[in-house]
C-alpha positions as CSV (number, residue, x, y, z in Angstrom):
1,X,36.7,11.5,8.6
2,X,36.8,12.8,4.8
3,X,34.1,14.8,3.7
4,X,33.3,12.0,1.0
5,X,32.7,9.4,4.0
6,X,30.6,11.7,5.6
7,X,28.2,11.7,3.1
8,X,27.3,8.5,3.3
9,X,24.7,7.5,6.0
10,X,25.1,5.8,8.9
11,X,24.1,2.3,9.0
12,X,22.3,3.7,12.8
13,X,20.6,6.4,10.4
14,X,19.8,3.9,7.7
15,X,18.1,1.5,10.3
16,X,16.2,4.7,12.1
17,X,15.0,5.7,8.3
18,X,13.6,2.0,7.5
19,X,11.9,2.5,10.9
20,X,10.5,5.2,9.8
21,X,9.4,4.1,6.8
22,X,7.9,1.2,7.9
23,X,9.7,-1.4,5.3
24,X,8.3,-4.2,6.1
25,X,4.9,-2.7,5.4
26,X,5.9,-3.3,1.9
27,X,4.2,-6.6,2.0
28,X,0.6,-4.8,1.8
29,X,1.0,-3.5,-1.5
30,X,3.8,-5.7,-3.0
31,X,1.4,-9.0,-3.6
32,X,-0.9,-7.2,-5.9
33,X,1.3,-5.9,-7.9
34,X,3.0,-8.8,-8.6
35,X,-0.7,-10.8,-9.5
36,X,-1.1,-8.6,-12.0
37,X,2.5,-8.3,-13.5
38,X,2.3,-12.0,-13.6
39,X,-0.9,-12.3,-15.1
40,X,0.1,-10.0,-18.3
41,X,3.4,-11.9,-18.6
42,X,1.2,-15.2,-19.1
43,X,-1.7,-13.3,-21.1
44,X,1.7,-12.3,-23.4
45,X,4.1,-15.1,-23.4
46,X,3.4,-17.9,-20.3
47,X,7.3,-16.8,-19.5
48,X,8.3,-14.9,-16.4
49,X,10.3,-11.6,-17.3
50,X,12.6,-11.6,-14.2
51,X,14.2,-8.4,-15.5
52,X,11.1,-6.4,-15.2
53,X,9.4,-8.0,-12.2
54,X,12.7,-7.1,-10.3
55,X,12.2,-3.1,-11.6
56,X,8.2,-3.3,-10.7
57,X,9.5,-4.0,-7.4
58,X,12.2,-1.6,-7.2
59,X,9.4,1.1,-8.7
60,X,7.0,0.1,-5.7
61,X,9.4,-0.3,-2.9
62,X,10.8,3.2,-3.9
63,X,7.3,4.9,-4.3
64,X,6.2,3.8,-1.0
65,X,8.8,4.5,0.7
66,X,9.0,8.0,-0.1
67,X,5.2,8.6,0.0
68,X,6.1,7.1,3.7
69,X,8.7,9.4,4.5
70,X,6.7,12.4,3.3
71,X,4.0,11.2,5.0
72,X,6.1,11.4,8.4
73,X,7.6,14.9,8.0
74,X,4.6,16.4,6.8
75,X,2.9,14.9,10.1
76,X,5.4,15.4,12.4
77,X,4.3,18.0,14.3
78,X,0.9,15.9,14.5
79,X,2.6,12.9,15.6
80,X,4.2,14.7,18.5
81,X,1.0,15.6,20.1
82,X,-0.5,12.1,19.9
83,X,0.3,9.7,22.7
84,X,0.4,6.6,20.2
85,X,2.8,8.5,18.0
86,X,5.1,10.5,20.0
87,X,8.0,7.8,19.4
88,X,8.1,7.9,15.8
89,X,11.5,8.7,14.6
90,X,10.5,12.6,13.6
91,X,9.6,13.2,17.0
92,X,12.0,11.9,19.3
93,X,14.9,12.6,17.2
94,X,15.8,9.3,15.8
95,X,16.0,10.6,12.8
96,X,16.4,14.0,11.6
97,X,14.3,15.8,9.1
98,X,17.1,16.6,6.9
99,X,17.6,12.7,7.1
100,X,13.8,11.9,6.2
101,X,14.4,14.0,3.1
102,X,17.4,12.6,1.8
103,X,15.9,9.2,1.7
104,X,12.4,10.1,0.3
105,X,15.1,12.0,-2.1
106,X,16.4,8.7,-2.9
107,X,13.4,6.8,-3.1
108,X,11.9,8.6,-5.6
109,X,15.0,8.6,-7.8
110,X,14.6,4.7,-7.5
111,X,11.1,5.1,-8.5
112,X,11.5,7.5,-11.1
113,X,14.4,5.1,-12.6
114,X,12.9,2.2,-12.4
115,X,10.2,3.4,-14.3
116,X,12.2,4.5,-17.0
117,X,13.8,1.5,-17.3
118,X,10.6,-0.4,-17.5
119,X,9.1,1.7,-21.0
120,X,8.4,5.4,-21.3
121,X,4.4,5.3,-20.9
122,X,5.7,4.4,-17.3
123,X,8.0,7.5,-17.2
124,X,5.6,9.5,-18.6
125,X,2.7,8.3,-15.9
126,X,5.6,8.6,-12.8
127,X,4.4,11.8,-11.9
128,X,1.1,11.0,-12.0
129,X,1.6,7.9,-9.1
130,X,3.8,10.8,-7.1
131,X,1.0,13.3,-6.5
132,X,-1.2,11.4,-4.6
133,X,1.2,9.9,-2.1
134,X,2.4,13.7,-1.4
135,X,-1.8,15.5,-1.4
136,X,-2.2,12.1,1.3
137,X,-1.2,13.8,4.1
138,X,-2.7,16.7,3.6
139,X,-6.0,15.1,2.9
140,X,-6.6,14.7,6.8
141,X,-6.4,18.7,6.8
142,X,-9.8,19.7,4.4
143,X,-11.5,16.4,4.3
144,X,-13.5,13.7,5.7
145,X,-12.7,11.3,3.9
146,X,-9.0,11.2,3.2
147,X,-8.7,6.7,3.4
148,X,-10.6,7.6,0.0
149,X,-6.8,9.2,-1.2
150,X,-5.3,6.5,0.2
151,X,-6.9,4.1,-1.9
152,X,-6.6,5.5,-5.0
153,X,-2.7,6.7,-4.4
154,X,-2.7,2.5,-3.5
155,X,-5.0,1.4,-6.4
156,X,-2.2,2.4,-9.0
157,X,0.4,-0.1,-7.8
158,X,-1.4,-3.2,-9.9
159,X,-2.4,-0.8,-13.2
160,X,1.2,0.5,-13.1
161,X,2.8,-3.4,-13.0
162,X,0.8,-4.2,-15.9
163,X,1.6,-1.3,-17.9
164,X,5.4,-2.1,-17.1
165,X,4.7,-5.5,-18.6
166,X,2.8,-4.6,-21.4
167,X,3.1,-0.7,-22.2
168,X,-0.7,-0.5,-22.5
169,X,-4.0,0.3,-20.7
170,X,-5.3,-3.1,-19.1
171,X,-8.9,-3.1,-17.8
172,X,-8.2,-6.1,-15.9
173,X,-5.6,-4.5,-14.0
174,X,-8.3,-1.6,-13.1
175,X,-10.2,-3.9,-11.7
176,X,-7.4,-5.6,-9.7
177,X,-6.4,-2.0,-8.5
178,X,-10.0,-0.8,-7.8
179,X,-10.1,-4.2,-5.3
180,X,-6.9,-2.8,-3.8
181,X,-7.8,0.6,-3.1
182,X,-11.2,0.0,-1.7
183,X,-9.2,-2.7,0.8
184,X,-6.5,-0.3,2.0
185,X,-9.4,2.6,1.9
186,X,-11.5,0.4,3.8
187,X,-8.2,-0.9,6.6
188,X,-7.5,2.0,7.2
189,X,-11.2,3.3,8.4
190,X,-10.1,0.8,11.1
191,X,-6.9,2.2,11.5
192,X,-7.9,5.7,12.0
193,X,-10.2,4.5,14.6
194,X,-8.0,4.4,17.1
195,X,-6.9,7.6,17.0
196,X,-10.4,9.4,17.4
197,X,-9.8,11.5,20.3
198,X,-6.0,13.1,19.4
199,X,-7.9,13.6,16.0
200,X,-10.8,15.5,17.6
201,X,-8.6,17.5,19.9
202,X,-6.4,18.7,17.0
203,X,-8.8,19.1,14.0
204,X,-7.7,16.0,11.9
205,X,-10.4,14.8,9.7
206,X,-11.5,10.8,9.2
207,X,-14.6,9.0,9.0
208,X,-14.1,7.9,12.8
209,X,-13.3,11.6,13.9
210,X,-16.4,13.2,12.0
211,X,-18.8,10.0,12.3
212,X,-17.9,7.5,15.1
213,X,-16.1,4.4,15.3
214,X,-19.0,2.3,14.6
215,X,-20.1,4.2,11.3
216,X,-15.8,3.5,10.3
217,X,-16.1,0.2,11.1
218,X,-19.4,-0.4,9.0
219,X,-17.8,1.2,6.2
220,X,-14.9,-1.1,6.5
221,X,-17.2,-3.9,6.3
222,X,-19.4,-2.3,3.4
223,X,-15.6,-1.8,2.0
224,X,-13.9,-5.1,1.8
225,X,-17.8,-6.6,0.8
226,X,-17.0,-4.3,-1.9
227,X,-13.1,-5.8,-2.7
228,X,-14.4,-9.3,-2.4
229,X,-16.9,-8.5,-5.6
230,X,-13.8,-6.7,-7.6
231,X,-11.7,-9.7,-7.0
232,X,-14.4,-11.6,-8.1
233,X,-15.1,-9.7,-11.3
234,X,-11.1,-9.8,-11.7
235,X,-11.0,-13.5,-11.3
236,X,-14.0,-14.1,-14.1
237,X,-12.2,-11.3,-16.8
238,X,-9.1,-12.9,-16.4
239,X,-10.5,-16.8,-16.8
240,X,-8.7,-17.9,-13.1
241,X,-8.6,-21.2,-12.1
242,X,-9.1,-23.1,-9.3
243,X,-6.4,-22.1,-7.2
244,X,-7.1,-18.3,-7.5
245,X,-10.7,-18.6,-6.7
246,X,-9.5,-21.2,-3.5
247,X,-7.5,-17.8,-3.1
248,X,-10.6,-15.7,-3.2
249,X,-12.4,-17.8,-0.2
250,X,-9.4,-17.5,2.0
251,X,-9.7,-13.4,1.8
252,X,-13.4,-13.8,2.2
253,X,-13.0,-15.8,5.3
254,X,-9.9,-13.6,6.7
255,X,-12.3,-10.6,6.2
256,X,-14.9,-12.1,8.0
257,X,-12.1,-12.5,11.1
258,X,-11.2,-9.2,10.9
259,X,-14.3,-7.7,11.2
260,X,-15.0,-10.1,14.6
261,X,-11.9,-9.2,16.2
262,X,-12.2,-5.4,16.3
263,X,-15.4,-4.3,18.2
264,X,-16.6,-0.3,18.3
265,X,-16.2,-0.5,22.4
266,X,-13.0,-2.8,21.9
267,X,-10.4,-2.3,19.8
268,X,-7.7,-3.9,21.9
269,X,-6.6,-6.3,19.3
270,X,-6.6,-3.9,16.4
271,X,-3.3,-4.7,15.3
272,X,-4.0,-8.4,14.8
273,X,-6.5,-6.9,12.2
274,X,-4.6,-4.5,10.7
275,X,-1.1,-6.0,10.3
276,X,-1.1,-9.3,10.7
277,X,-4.7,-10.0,9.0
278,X,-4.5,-7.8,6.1
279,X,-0.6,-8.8,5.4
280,X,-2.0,-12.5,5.6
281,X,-4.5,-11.2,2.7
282,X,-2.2,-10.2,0.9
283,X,0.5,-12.9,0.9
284,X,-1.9,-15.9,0.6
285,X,-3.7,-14.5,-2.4
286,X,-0.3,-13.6,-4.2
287,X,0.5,-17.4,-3.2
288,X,-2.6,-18.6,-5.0
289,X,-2.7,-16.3,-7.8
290,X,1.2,-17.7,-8.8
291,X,-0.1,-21.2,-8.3
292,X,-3.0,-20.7,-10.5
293,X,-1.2,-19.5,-13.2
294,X,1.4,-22.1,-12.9
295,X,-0.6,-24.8,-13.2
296,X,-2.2,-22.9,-16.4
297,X,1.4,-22.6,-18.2
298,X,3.0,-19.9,-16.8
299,X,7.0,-20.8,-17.2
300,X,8.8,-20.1,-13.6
């Protein structure tokens, strides 16, 4: 095999990596950015920009992944001593840690391009959306309260697809990204859950290691009370119709099932709540938000 051939992966190393990375987890984020990339292409023009709704997704399919991939190396050794993530891909070898680099490596070239592509206040603000997703990781090391790091490093993605529409500061979008990183903050207090005793037995910091699972899964209620009031406020600045504020009482209700479905002394169906749940969220409210603006005049 030539030396050139050997540089490129593997399509069994490409596969490991996306399992690693979680692709699919995409769908979280992905929604949101596109409600408010859509909205500021109907506040400009009522036309869709396909051009630069393709790069806002190439700019948050490459962040993510690599704040992923970072997020795996940096807590491999982590990983390896907790029974529910001893198979991820770091640990058992899947994938190597030379290979984890390369493609964050990659992924944040695709970020970093995309944004150039998109206009330079976006290139100039790229570093800015990097830092978080890298200090993430560590946060579980000196505080509490690291789901609050989450949320802002997530709380960007809608502020930075209206500035690649629009090249300027949108309070509309702050709003929108607010909502989105007091959700994910607030998911993942009932994520970390799960996890309290590894946490405990190895020093990790969360709000379920330092104050219980019940006090986590209060503040995830208190928390996605909290989103349901910025989506509100975004829905009112932003003059949504009908179909957007349908969209609101859908997420009010699929909060409300979240929140019945995982129990302090019974979190055996905290998957449902965190993947399946908060990726309907997401979806059906991106679903609404497109119709809504459709019917208003938005060209497709």
């Amino acid at each position: 095999m030539s030396a050139s051939a050997a540089a490129v992966p593997q399509p069994g190393r490409t596969r490991g990596f996306l399992r690693l990375v979680m692709i699919e987890h995409s769908v979280f984020a992905l929604p949101f950015a596109y409600i408010a990339a859509l909205t500021a292409m109907f506040q400009r023009d009522r036309s869709i920009d396909w051009g630069t709704l393709l790069l806002v997704t190439a700019a948050m399919v490459g962040l993510r992944t690599f704040a992923m991939a970072c997020n795996r190396i940096i807590d491999r050794e982590i990983d390896a001593r907790n029974p529910r993530t001893a198979g991820r891909e770091l640990v058992t070898g899947a994938v190597s840690v030379r290979s984890a680099w390369t493609g964050a490596l990659i992924a944040l070239v695709v970020f970093l391009g995309a944004a150039a592509l998109l206009n330079p206040l976006c290139l100039a603000l790229a570093p800015v959306a990097v830092i978080p997703m890298v200090v993430y990781p560590y946060g579980k090391r000196f505080t509490d309260f690291p789901h609050a790091i989450l949320g802002f490093a997530q709380a960007m993605g809608p502020v930075g697809a209206w500035l690649a529409v629009t090249g300027e500061w949108s309070w509309d979008a702050m709003i929108l990204g607010l909502a989105v990183g007091v959700w994910i903050g607030g998911f993942d207090l009932i994520f970390g859950s799960q996890d309290v005793q590894a946490d405990r037995a190895e020093g990790v910091r969360s709000v379920p290691a330092r104050f219980g699972i019940p006090a986590a899964l209060y503040g995830a209620r208190a928390a996605h009370a909290v989103t349901t009031a910025l989506l509100v406020w975004y829905a009112l600045a932003t003059d949504a119709g009908a179909f957007f504020w349908a969209g609101l009482v859908i997420v009010a209700v699929a909060f409300g099932y979240e929140h019945t479905i995982v129990r302090p002394h019974d979190l055996s169906r905290l998957n449902r709540a965190f993947f399946t749940v908060n990726g309907f969220i997401g979806i059906a409210l991106f679903v609404c938000a497109l119709l809504d603006l459709v019917v208003r005049g938005l060209t497709v």
